[in-house]
C-alpha positions, 0 to 999 in steps of 0.5 A, spaced: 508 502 456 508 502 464 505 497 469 502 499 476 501 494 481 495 496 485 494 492 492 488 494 495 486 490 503 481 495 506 474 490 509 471 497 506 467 497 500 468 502 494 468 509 497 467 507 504 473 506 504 478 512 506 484 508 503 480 505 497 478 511 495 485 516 495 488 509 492 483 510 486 485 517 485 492 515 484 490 510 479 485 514 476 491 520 475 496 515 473 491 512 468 489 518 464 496 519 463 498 511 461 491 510 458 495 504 454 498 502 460 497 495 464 494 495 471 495 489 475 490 490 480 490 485 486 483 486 492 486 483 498 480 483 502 476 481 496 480 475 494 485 474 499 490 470 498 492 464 503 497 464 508 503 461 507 505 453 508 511 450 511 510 447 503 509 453 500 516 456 503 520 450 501 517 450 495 520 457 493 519 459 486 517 454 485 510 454 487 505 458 482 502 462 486 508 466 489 511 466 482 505 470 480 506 474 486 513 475 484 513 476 477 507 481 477 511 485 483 518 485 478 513 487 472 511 494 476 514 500 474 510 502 480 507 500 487 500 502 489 498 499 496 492 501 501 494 500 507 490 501 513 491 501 519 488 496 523 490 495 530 496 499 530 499 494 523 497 492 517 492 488 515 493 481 516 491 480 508 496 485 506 501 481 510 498 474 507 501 477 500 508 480 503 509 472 506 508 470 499 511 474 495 518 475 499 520 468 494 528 467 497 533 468 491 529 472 488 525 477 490 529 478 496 536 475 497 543 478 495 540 481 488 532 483 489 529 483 482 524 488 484 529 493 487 528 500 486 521 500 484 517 505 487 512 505 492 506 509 495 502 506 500 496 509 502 495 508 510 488 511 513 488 510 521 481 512 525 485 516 530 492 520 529 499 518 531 502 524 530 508 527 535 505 529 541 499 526 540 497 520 546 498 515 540 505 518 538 510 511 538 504 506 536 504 506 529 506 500 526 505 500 520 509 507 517 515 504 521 514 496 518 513 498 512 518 502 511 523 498 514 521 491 511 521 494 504 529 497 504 531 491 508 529 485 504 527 487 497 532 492 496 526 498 496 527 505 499 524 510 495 517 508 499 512 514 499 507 514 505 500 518 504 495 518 511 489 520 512 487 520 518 482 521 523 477 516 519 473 514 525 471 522 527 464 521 524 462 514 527 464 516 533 462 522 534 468 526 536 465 532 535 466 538 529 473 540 530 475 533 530 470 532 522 474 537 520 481 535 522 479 529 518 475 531 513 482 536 511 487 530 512 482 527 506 481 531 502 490 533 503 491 525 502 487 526 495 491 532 493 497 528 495 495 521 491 494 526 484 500 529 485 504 523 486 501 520 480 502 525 476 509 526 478 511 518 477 507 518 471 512 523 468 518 519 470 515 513 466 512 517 460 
């Protein structure tokens, strides 16, 4: 049966949480569809993982914990991550997991053991950094992510789902801009169901 790895890295609680509730969605689809399944479920934010060492890089596959990183990222015939934007990149917990499990001569290295795999990253933002707008060229996490996973794990079909304007009701923006966001949520949402569906047929 097919395995998902589930990363989570928002600060947010539950549905608190833009990214953590539009990956639940995800999940939720790809659950009901593989209910025999496995689901590797890693909270970064929760339980964070610690940053690596100069040990834990000489050590390599060698160290426990980036061999359990690794192994649990080849075992995924698919990779959900809640990414939100946090001032204007990933989270530092998010980038705490990349560090450790981009194991050399394994993970990445001339043959990456977890090439191909596909990726859906769920990246909320409180503002929008689309073409036009005052934010246009300051996403960098689209940008990284995309780059990062095609260069070193030999991974390219990621697949970025974004919510945005998540900041619009704390921050009184106004009605247009809650409802701009309140769309971007609900059209995040379809797109996570979606996107399960589609890559739980492939892996039926």
């Amino acid at each position: 049966m097919p395995t998902l790895l589930h990363l989570d890295s928002s600060i947010r609680p539950g549905d608190a949480s833009t990214s953590r509730a539009v990956t639940a969605t995800f999940r939720g689809e790809w659950e009901a569809q593989h209910p025999h399944g496995t689901v590797i479920h890693r909270d970064l934010a929760a339980d964070p993982l610690p940053h690596l060492t100069d040990d834990g890089f000489t050590a390599g596959n060698e160290d426990p914990l980036r061999a359990t990183l690794a192994r649990e990222l080849e075992q995924a015939d698919v990779v959900l991550i809640a990414a939100p934007m946090y001032n204007l990149t990933v989270p530092s917990t998010l980038k705490a997991w990349i560090d450790q499990v981009m194991v050399p001569g394994r993970i990445i290295g001339e043959q990456p053991s977890a090439a191909g795999t596909p990726v859906v990253v769920v990246s909320s933002r409180g503002s929008t950094y689309r073409p036009g707008t005052p934010r246009d060229g300051k996403d960098f996490v689209v940008p990284y992510l995309t780059a990062l996973f095609a260069t070193y794990f030999g991974i390219t079909e990621v697949e970025f789902i974004i919510p945005e304007l998540t900041s619009a009701l704390k921050r009184a923006w106004g009605p247009e801009s809650v409802g701009r966001y309140e769309a971007s949520r609900a059209q995040a949402h379809e797109d996570a169901l979606t996107k399960a569906k589609e890559l739980a047929a492939r892996f039926a």
